[in-house]
C-alpha positions as CSV (number, residue, x, y, z in Angstrom):
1,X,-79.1,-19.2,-28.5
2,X,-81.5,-22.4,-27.2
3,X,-78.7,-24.0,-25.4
4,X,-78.8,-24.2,-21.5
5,X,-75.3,-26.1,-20.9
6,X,-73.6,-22.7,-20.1
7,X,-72.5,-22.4,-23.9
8,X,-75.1,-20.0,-24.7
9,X,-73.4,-16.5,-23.7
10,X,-70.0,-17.8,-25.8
11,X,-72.4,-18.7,-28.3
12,X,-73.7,-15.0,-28.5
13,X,-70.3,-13.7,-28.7
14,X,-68.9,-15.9,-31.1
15,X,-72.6,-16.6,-33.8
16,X,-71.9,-14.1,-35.8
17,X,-68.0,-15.4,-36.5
18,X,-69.9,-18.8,-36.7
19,X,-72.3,-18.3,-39.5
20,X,-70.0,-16.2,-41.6
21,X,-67.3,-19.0,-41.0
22,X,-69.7,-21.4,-42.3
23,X,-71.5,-19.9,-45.4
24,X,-67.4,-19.8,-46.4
25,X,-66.6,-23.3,-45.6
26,X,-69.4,-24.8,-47.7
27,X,-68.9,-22.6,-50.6
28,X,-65.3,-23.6,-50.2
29,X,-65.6,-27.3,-50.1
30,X,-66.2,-29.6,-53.4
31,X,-69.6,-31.3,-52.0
32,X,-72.1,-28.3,-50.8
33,X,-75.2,-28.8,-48.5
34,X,-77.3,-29.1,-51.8
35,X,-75.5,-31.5,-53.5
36,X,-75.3,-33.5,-50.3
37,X,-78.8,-33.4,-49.7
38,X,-79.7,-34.6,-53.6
39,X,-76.9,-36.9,-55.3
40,X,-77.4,-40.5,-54.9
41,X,-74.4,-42.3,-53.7
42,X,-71.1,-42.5,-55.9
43,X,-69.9,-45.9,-56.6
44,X,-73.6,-47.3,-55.1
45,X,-73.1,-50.9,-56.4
46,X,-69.6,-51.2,-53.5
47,X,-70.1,-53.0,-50.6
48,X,-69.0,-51.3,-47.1
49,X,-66.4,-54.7,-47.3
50,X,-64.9,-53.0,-50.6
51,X,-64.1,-49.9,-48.6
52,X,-60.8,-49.8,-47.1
53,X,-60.7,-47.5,-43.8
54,X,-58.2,-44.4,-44.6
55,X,-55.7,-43.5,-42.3
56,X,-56.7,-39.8,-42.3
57,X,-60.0,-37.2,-42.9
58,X,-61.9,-38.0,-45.9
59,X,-61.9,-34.6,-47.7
60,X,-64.1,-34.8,-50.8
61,X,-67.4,-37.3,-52.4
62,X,-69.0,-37.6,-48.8
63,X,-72.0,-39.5,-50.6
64,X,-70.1,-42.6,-51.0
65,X,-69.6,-46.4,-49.4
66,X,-68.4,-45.9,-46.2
67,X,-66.3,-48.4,-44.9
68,X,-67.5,-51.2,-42.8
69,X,-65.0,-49.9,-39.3
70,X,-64.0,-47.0,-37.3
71,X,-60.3,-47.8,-35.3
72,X,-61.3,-46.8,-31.9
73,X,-65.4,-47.3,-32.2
74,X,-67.7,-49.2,-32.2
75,X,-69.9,-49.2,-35.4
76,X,-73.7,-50.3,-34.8
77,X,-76.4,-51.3,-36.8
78,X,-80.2,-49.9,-36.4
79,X,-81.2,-52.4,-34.1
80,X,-77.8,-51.9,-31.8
81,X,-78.8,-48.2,-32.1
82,X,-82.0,-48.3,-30.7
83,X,-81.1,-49.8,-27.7
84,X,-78.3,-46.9,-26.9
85,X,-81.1,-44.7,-27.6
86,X,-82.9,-45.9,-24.9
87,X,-80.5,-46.0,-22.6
88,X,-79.9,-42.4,-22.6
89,X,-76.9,-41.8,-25.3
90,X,-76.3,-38.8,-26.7
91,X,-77.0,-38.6,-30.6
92,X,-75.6,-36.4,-32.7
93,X,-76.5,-35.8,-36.4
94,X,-74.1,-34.2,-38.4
95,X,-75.9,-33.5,-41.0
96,X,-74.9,-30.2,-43.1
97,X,-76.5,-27.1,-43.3
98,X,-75.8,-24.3,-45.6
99,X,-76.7,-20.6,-44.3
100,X,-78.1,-17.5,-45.7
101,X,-75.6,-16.9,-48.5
102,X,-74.5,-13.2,-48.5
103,X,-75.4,-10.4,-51.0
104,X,-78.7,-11.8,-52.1
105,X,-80.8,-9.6,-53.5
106,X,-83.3,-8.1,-51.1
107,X,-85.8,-9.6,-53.5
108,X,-84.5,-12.6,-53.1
109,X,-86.9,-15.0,-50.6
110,X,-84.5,-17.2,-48.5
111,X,-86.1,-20.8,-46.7
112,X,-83.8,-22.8,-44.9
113,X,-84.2,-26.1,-45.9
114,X,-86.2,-28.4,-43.3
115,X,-84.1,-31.2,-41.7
116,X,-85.1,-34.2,-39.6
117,X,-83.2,-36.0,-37.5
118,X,-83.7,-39.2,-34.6
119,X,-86.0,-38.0,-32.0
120,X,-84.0,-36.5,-28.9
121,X,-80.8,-36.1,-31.3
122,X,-78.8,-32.7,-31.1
123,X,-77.7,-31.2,-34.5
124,X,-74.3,-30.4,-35.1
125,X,-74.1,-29.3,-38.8
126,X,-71.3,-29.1,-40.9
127,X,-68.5,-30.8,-38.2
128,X,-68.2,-33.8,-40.6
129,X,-66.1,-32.1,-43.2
130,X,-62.5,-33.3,-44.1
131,X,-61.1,-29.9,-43.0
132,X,-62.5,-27.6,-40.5
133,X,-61.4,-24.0,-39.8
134,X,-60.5,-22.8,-36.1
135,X,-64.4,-21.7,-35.7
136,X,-66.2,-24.6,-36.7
137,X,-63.6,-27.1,-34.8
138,X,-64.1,-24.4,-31.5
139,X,-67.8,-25.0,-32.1
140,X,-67.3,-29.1,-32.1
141,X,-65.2,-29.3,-29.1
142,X,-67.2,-26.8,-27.3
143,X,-70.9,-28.6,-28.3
144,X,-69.3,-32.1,-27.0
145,X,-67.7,-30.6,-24.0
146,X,-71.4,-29.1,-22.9
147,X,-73.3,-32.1,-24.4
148,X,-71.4,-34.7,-22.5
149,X,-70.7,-32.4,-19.5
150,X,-67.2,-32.7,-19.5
151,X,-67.1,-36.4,-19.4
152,X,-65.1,-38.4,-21.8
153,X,-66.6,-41.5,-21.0
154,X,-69.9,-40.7,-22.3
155,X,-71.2,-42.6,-25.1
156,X,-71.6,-40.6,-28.1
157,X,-73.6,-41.8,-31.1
158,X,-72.6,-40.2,-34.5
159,X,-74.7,-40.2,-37.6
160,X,-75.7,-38.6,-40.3
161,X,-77.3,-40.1,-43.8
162,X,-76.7,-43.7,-45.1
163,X,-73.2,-43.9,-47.3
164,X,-72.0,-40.3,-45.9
165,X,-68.3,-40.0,-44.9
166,X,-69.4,-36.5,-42.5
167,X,-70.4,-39.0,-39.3
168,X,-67.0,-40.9,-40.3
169,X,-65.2,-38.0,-40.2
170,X,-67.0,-36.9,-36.7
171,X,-66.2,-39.7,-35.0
172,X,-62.4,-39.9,-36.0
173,X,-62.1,-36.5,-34.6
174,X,-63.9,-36.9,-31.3
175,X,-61.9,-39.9,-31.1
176,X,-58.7,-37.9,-31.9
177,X,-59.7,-35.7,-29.4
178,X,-59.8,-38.1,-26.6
179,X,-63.9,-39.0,-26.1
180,X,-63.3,-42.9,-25.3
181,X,-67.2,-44.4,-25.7
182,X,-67.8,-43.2,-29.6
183,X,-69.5,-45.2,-31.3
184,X,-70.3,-44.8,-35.2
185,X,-74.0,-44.9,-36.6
186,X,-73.4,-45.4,-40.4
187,X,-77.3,-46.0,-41.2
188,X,-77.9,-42.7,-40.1
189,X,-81.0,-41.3,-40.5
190,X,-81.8,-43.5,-43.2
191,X,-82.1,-46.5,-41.3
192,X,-83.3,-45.2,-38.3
193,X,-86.6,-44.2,-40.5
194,X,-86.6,-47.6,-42.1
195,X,-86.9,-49.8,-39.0
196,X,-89.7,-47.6,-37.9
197,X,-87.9,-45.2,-35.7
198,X,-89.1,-41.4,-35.1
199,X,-87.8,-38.6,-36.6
200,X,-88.7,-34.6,-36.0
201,X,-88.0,-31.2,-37.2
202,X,-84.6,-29.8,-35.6
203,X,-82.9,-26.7,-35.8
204,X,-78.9,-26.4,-35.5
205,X,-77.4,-26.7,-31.8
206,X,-75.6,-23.9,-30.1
207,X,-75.7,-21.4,-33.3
């Protein structure tokens, strides 16, 4: 584990209930890492204003409009972004990541896929989902408590790609879960790259 925040020896104990949670999550769920990573947008030609905000988690076609608010945060654009990132918040990219999936062949070669993410951003992966099992929410709560030291107040930025429901879903919950400065990135990546910011290679946080 790379962490330093104190979550490191947990993080030891619990990795190997972690990654085996995982690989069975995103096999589980209707949109994996790959298709994620790939599709286009559904519905591409909708306008964030054409997007009503649901009342609960949404659970299937993250690569879709997003809708235009977040009850309870605020929702920036690049530009607003920027300016928190230079003022020290923490960003978090939610981006998913699919592990080693189990009974491969041994002749089988295995590369995790490279991501890149904001400059100075941690990576969460796979805390966007709809539905999280009792390991990956532990991981969630336990990453912010670290990441923000214990302090609610904290602005957290949360982002992922452009027209991805995971960093919608992220924020609801850390909002649900009493973090009072979240604000919503929906850009992501995406526009962060666009308006000339810097992105770099980044493995997952606290696995």
């Amino acid at each position: 584990m790379a962490d330093a925040g104190g979550w490191a020896g947990h993080g030891q104990r619990c990795s190997v209930a972690v990654i085996a949670a995982l690989g069975a999550l995103v096999l589980s769920l209707a949109l994996p890492y790959s298709a994620l990573d790939a599709a286009e947008p559904t519905g591409a030609a909708a306008s964030t204003a054409d997007v009503a905000e649901p009342d609960s988690y949404r659970i299937e076609a993250y690569r879709a409009p997003v809708p235009a608010t977040l009850k309870g945060a605020r929702v920036v654009d690049t530009a607003a972004a920027e300016a928190l990132h230079g003022s020290g918040a923490l960003f978090i990219d939610v981006f998913p990541q699919a592990p080693k999936p189990a009974g491969l062949p041994k002749t089988t070669v295995w590369r995790t896929p490279r991501h890149e993410t904001i400059k100075g951003a941690v990576w969460l992966p796979n805390v966007g989902y709809g539905v999280l099992n009792a390991d990956f929410e532990a991981y969630f709560r336990s990453q912010l408590e670290v990441l923000t030291g214990n302090d609610k107040t904290k602005p957290i930025v949360l982002f992922c790609l452009r027209d991805c429901w995971m960093s919608w879903n992220a924020a609801k919950r850390a909002l649900e879960w009493g973090y009072r400065d979240v604000v919503w990135f929906p850009d992501g990546t995406d526009g962060w790259k666009e308006f000339g910011g810097q992105v770099v290679d980044v493995t997952p946080t606290g696995w």
